[in-house]
C-alpha positions in Angstrom: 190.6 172.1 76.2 187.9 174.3 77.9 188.6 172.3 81.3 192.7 172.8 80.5 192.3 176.6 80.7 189.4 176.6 83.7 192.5 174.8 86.2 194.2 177.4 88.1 197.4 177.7 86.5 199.3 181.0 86.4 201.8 179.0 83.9 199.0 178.0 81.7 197.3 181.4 81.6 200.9 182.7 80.8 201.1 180.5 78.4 197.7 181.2 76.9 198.0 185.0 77.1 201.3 184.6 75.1 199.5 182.5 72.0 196.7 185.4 72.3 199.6 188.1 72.3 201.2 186.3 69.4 198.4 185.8 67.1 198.0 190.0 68.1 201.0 190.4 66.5 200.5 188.7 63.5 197.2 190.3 62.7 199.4 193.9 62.9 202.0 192.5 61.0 199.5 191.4 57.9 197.0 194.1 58.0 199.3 197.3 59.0 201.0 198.2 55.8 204.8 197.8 55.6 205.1 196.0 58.4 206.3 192.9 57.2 209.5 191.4 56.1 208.9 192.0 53.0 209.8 195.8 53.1 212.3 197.1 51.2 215.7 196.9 53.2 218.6 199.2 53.1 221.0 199.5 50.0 223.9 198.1 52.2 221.7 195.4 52.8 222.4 192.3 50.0 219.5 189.7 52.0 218.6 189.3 55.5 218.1 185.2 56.9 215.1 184.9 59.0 216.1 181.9 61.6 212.9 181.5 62.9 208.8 181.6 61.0 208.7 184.2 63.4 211.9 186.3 63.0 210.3 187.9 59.5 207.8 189.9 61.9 209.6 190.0 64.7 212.9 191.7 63.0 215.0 188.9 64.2 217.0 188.4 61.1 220.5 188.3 60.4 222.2 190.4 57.3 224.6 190.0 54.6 226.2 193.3 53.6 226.3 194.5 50.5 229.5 196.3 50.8 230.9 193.2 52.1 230.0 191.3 49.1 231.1 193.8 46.7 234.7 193.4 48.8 235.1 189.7 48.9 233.8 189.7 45.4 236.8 192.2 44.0 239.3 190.4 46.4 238.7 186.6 44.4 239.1 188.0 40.9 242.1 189.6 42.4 243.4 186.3 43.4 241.8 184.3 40.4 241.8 186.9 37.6 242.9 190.0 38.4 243.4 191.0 34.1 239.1 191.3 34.8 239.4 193.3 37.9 237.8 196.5 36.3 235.1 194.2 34.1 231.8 195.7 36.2 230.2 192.2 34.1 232.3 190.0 35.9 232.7 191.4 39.1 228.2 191.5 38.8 228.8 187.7 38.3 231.3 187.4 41.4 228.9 189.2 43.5 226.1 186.8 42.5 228.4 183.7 43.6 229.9 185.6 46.6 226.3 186.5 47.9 225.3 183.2 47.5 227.8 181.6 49.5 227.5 183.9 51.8 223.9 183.7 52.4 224.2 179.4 52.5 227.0 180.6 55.6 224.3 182.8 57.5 222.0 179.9 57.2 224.1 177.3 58.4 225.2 179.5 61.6 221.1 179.7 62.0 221.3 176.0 61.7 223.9 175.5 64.1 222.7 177.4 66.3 219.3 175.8 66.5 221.6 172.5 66.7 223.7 173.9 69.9 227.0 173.9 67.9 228.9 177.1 69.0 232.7 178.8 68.8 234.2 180.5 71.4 237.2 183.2 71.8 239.2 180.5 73.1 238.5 177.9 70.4 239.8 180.6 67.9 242.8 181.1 69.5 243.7 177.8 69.2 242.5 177.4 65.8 245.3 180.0 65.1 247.7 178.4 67.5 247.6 175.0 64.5 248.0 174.6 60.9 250.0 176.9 58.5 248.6 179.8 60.8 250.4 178.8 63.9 253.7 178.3 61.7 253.3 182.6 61.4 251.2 183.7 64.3 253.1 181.6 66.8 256.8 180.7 65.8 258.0 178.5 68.3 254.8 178.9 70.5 255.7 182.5 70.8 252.8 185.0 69.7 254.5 187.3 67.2 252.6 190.0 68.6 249.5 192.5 67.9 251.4 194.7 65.3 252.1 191.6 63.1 248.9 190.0 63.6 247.0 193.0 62.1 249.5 193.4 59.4 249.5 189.7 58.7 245.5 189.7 58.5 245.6 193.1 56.4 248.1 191.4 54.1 246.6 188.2 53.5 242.8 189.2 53.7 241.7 192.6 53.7 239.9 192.5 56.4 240.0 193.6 60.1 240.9 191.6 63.0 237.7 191.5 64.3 236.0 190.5 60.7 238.8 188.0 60.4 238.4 186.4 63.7 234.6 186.5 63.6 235.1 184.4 59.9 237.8 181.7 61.7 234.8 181.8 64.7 232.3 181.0 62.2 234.9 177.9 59.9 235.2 176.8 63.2 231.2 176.1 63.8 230.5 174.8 60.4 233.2 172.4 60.7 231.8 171.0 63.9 228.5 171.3 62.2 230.0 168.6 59.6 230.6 166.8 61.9 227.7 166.4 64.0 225.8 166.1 60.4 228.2 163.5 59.1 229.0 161.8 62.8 226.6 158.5 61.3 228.9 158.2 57.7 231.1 155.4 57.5 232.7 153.1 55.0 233.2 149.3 55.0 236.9 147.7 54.8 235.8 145.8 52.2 234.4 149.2 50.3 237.8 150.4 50.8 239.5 147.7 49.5 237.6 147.7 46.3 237.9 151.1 45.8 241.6 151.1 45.9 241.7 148.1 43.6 239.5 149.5 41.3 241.4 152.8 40.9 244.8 151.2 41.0 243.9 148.7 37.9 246.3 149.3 34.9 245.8 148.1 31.3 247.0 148.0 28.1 245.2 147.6 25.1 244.7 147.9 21.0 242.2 149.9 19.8 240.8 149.8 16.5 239.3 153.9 15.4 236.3 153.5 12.8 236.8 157.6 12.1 233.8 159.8 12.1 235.2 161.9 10.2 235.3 159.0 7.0 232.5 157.6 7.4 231.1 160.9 7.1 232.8 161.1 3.9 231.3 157.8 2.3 227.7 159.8 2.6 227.4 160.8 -0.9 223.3 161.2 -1.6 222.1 162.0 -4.8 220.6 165.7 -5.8 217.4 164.0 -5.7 217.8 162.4 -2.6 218.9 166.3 -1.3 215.8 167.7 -2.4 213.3 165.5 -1.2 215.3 165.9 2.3 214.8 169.4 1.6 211.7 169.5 1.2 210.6 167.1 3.6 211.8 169.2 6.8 210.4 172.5 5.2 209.9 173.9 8.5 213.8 173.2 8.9 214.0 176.0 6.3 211.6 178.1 6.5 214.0 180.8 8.2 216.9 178.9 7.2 218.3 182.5 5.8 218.4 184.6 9.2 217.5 188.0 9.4 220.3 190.7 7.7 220.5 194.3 8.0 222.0 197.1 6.6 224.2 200.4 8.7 224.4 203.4 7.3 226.9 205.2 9.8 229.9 207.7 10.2 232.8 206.9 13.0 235.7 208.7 14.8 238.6 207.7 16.5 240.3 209.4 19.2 243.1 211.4 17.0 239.9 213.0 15.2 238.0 214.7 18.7 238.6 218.6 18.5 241.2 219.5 20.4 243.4 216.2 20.1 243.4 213.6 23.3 243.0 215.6 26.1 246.4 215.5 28.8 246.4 215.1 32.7 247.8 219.1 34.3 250.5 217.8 37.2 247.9 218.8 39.7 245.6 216.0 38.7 248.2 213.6 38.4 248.8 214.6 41.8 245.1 214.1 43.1 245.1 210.5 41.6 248.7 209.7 43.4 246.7 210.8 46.7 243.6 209.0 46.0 245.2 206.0 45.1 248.3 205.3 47.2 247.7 202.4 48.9 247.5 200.6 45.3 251.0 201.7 45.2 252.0 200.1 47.9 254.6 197.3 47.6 254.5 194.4 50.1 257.5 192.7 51.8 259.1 190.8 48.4 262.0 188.0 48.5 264.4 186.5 45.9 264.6 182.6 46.2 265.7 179.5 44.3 265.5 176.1 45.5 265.4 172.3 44.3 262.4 170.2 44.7 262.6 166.6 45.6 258.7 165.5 44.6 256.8 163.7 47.0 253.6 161.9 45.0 250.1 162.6 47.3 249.4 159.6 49.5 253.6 158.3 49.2 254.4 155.5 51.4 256.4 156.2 54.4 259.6 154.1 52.0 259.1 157.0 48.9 258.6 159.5 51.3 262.1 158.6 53.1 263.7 158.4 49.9 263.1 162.0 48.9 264.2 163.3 52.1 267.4 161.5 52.1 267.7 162.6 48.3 267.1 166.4 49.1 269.7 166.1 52.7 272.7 164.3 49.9 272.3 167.5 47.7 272.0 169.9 50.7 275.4 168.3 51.4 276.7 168.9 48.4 275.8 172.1 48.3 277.2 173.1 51.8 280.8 171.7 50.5 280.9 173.9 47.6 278.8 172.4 45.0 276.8 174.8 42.7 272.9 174.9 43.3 272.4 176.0 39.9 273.8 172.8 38.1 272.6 170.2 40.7 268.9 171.9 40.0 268.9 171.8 36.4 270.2 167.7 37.1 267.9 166.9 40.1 265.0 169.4 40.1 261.4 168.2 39.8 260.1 171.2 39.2 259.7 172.1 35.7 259.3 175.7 36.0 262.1 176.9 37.5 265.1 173.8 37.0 266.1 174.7 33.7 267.0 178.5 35.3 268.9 176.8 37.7 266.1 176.5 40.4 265.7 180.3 40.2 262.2 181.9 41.6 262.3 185.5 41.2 260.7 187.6 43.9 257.7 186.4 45.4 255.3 188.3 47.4 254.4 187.5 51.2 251.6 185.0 51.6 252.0 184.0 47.6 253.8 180.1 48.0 252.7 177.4 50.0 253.0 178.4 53.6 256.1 176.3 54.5 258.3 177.6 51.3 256.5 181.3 52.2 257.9 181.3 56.1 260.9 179.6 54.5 262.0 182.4 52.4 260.8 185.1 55.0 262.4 184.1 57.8 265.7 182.3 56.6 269.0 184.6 56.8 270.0 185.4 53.2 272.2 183.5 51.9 271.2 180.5 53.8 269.9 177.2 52.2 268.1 174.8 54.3 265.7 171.8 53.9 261.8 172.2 53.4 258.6 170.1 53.1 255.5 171.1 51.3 252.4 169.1 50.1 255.0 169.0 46.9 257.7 167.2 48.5 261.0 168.7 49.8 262.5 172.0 49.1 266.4 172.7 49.2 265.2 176.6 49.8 268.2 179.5 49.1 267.2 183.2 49.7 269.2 185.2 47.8 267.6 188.9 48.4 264.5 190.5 50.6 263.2 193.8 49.7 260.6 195.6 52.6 257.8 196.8 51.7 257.6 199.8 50.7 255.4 202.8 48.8 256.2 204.0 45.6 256.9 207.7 45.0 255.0 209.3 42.4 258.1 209.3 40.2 258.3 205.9 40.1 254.7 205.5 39.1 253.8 209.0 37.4 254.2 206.5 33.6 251.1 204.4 34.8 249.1 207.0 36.1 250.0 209.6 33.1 248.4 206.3 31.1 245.8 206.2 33.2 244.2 209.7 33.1 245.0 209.9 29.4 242.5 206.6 28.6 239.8 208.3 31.0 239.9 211.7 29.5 240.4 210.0 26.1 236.8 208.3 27.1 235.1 210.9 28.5 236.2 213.0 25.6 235.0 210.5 22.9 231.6 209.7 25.1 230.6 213.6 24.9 231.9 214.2 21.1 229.4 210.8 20.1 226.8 212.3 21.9 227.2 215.7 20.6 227.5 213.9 17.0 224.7 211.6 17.8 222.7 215.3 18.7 223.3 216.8 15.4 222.8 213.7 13.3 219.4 213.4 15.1 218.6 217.3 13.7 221.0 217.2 10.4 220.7 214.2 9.4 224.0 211.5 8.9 225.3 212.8 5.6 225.2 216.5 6.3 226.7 216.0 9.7 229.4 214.0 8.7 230.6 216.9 6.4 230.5 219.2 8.1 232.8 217.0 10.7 235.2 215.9 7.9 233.8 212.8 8.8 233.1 209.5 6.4 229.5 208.1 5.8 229.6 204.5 4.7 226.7 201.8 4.2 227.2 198.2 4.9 226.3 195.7 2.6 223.2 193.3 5.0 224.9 191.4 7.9 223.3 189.0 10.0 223.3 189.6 13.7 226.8 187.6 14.0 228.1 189.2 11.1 231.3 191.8 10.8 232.3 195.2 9.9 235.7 194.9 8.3 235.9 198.7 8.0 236.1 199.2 11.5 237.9 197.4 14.8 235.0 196.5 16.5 231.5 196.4 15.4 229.8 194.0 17.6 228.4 196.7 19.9 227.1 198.5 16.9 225.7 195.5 15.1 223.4 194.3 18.8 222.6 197.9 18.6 221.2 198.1 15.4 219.0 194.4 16.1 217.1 195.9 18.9 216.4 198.9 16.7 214.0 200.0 14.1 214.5 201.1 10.6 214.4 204.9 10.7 214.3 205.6 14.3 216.6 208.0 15.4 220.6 208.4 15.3 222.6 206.1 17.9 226.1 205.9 19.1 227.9 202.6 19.8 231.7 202.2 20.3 234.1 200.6 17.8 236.9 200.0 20.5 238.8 202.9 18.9 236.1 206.0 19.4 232.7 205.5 18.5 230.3 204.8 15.2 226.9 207.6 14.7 224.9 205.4 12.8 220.8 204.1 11.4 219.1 201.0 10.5 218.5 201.6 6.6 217.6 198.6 5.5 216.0 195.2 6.9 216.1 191.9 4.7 213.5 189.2 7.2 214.5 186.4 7.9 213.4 183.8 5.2 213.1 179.9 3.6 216.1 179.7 1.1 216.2 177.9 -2.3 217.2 174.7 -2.7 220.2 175.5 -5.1 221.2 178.4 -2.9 220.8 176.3 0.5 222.4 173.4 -1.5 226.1 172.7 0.8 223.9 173.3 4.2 220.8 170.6 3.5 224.0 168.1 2.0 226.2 168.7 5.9 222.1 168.5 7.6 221.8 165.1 5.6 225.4 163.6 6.5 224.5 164.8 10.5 221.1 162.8 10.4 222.9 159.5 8.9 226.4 159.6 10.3 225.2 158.2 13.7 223.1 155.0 12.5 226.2 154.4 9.8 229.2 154.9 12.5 227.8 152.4 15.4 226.5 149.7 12.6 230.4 149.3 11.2 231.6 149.9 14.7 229.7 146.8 15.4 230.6 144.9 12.2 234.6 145.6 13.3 233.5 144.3 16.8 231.5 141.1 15.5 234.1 140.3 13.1 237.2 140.6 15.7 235.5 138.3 18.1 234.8 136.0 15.0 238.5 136.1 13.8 239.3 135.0 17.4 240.2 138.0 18.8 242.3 139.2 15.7 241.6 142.6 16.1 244.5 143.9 13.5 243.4 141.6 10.9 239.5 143.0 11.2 240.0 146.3 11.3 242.5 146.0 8.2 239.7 144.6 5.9 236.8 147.2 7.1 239.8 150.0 6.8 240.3 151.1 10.7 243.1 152.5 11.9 244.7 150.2 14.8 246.6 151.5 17.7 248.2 150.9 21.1 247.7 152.6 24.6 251.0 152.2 27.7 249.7 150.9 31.0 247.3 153.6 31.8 244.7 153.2 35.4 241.3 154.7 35.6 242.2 158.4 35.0 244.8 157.6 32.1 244.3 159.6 28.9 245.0 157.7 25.3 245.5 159.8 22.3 242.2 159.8 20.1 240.3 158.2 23.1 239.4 160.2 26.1 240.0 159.0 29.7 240.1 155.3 29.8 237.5 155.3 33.3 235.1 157.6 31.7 234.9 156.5 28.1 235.4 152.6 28.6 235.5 151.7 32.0 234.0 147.7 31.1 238.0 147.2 30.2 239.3 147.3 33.7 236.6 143.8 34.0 238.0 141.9 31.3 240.0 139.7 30.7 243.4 139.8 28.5 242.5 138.5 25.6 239.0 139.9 25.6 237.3 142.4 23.1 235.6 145.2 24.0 232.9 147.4 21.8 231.4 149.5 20.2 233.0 152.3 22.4 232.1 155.3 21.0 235.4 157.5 22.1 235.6 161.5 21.0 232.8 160.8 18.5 234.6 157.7 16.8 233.5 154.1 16.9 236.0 152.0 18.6 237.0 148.3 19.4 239.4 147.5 22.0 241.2 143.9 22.6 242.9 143.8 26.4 246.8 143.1 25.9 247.6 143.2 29.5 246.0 143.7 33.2 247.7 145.0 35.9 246.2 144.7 39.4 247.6 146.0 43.1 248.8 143.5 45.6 247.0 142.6 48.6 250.4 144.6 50.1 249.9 147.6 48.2 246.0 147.4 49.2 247.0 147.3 52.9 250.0 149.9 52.6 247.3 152.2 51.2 244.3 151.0 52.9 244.1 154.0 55.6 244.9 156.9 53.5 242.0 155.2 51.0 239.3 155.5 53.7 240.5 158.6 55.1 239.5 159.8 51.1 236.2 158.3 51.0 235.3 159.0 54.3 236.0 162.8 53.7 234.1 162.3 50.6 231.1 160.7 51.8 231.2 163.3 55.0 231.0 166.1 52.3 228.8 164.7 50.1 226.4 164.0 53.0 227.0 167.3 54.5 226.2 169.1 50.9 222.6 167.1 50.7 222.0 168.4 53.8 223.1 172.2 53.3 221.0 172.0 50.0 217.8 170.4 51.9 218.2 173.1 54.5 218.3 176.1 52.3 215.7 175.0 50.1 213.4 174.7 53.4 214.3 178.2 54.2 213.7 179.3 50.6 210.3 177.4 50.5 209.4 179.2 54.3 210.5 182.3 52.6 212.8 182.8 55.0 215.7 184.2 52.6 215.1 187.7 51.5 217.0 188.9 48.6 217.2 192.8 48.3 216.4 192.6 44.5 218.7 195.4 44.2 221.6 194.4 44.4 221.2 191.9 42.3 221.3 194.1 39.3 220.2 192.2 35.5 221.3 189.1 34.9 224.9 188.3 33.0 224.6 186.9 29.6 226.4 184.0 29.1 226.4 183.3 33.1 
């Protein structure tokens, strides 16, 4: 080493003065204060992704916006549930996913870009030049122009054109990523082969049900037998009774606040119409029917032609005069709209597949043309298009009337509990709901999971009065129609219960403890004896009192009443034999025997008709499965290099029941 530095390098001294300036750093970033990535980042800021050890000192790391995970967050309960869109618990719990997957993104770019795998502005314009983009961006290889583009991407995603094409930049990457991660996967012929076989099996079989439920039944124990089981799991018991409480309280609804429910003046309704207007906007609309000629995933080319020729015969018929309506109530494979004559209502732009969408939006009214979808062919009418348009505050003063009234109702009922709350803190709960020509009223004890008939929601009350002591102070809690003022006045511990008292619980406890043993012992005697009464399944299950019944031809996914999925719960029939018996299967918590009646394989044709799109499958899934391993191995390195910085928060408290 010492003769390595003495040579007269000006590369190596460079090289040495930049460990020496290096290790300089470091010792300022450990022993000045605050220096580190571990300071407290911005509020914007939902976690920064260091790509380097180095980047957490250096300030080289990448951020993930928390205004931009609130937005994606609102925009998928939008599209998934938008009846929760103003549930702050479940849009906390979207944020949580959202920022997750969009901190694993920013780590994969790091990745890729450590990897050499890039995007460039021309590789996104051809991105958008294929797919169900280029069917709207570029109609006929035309580009439909800057005004549309913007409007299309406001329309479809929220976002702006330079977000938008900045997200396509970075699908782009992560898809070359996959495959530069995945390049090695591959899957045999024979693996193929097998796999289609295996999923294509059909069978049809009896199956003999040794019921839970009555063997359950048959466990009768004597009261002795009950109390030595009782007494035997004491610690069971011991706070077998839970703990119970007892509410003293008063409550209000909203037709009881001073005053009456307060009502919106014009000029607020007004300032909300301003405020809000672009929720009243209405986006382009159009009124459709159509026909569908289904097309099953992964059709040969034969099916495939079949439809198509199907669909063009009724197009015919429809072009001489025939009337859509009947022919889609007789031909129609979709259930949803055939019986209304093939009718669809308005959709919205950007709402139906992307075919049927440009379909609808681009045809001539009263045109009807041919269309194919990942559903098969469409016989597509458009009947009506409205533009879009914003509503006048005439046409939406009913909703926003509604609206103000619920938030002055709540802030109205918020303040009146809290002045309530006030007074019953000085004045006590009786002399304060007097002098409000108010109710008091004691519960009789209730267990946390309990319920207050007398009013129309007392959960919030009840978790309330749980976390509280007995004579602390006055609280308020809402009842879903204005609010409960109430105190803990009594507390019953939780405690060991009698025998007599706990009597019907120990005798279900007991049945639960020997149902198990008793079900798979004559599940196994049924078995035994069918293969004993050569295969006479019908006559064994007679004299031990099962109930015998018969599945159709169902394959691997196939659901049989009373049995599950054949694949999951029994997949050892798709190896026998006909003639064979099969159990115990143990099949939505009953015991069941099976005999095979009949065993349907694919031919080697079928295997090779299918034998492409079959690989293409488990290729894809073997690619993604790979490429998931190593998404998870790479974050959990960055996690364990604490290289993922959280901003703690945003996080907020965690959701119950998340």
């Amino acid at each position: 080493m010492i003769r390595f530095l003495q040579r007269d390098n000006r590369v190596v001294k460079a090289f040495f003065w930049v460990i020496i300036g290096a290790a300089s750093v470091s010792m300022c970033v450990y022993l000045i204060p605050g220096l580190t990535g571990a300071s407290s980042t911005s509020a914007d800021t939902y976690a920064v992704i260091y790509p380097h050890w180095y980047s957490r000192y250096l300030g080289g790391g990448e951020e993930v916006s928390q205004q931009k995970v609130e937005q994606m967050a609102r925009q998928q309960i939008q599209q998934r549930s938008p009846q929760y869109a103003g549930n702050p618990m479940i849009l906390q719990f979207f944020e949580q996913q959202v920022g997750q997957q969009m901190v694993q993104q920013q780590v994969l770019m790091a990745e890729a870009e450590k990897l050499g795998v890039h995007a460039t502005d021309q590789d996104v314009i051809a991105f958008l030049h294929s797919g169900s983009f280029g069917e709207y961006l570029f109609p006929k290889g035309q580009f439909v122009g800057d005004d549309k583009y913007t409007a299309f991407v406001n329309n479809q995603f929220q976002m702006s054109v330079g977000d938008f094409e900045s997200e396509v930049k970075k699908e782009i990457v992560r898809r070359r990523l996959l495959a530069l991660i995945t390049a090695a996967v591959t899957v045999s012929d024979q693996e193929v082969r097998d796999s289609y076989r295996k999923q294509n099996i059909k069978v049809k079989f009896d199956y003999a049900i040794v019921s839970a439920d009555d063997v359950r039944k048959t466990i009768n124990p004597s009261d002795a037998d009950l109390e030595a089981y009782f007494k035997k799991n004491t610690a069971r018991y011991s706070h077998g009774v839970p703990e119970e409480r007892s509410i003293t309280y008063f409550a209000f609804t909203p037709d009881q606040l001073p005053g009456g429910v307060p009502q919106p003046s014009q000029q607020e309704i007004q300032q909300y119409f301003s405020a809000h207007q672009s929720e009243y906007t209405v986006p382009d609309q159009a009124k459709s029917r159509h026909i569908l000629i289904s097309v099953p995933a992964g059709a040969d080319a034969k099916t495939d032609a079949a439809a198509k020729a199907k669909a063009e015969g009724l197009l015919k018929q429809i072009q001489g005069g025939a009337d859509f309506a009947d022919l889609a109530k007789k031909n129609s494979d979709d259930p949803g709209s055939k019986d209304k004559g093939g009718e669809l209502g308005f959709a919205r732009k950007g709402t139906m597949v992307p075919e049927f969408d440009s379909a609808i939006f681009n045809q001539k009214i009263g045109d009807t043309k041919i269309v194919k979808s990942q559903f098969g062919y469409h016989i597509v009418q458009v009947e009506e298009r409205q533009a879009g348009h914003t509503q006048t505050i005439s046409e939406v003063l009913p909703t926003i009337q509604a609206t103000l009234i619920r938030e002055k109702a709540a802030q109205a009922e918020d303040s009146y509990a809290k002045q309530l709350t006030a007074e019953a803190g000085k004045n006590g709960l009786a002399k304060t709901a007097a002098a409000h020509h108010l109710e008091v009223t004691t519960t009789a004890p209730l267990p946390r999971q309990g319920t207050i008939t007398t009013l129309p929601d007392g959960a919030q009350m009840l978790a309330k009065a749980f976390e509280a002591k007995q004579g602390d102070a006055p609280q308020a809690a809402p009842t879903g129609e204005g609010y409960a003022i109430f105190q803990v006045t009594g507390i019953t511990p939780a405690h060991a219960p009698t025998f007599a008292d706990w009597k019907s619980h120990v005798l279900d406890d007991y049945r639960d403890q020997q149902l198990p043993a008793l079900l798979s012992a004559k599940t196994l005697e049924l078995a035994a004896k069918a293969k004993a009464d050569n295969g006479d399944l019908a006559k064994a299950a007679k004299e031990l009192g099962a109930t015998v019944k018969t599945s159709d031809l169902v394959g691997d996914t196939g659901q049989v009443p009373e049995f599950g999925q054949v694949g999951q719960v029994a997949p050892q029939l798709f190896d026998l034999k006909v003639g064979d018996i099969a159990g115990p299967i143990t099949a939505e918590k009953n015991g069941v025997v099976a005999k095979l009646l009949d065993k349907q394989e694919p031919s080697a044709d079928d295997i090779a008709k299918n034998f492409d799109h079959t690989k293409d499958q488990m290729l894809q899934q073997r690619r993604d499965d790979a490429f998931n391993v190593f998404t998870s191995s790479v974050e959990a390195q960055y996690k364990k290099d604490k290289r993922i910085q959280i901003n703690a928060k945003s996080q907020g408290p965690a959701v119950p029941g998340m």
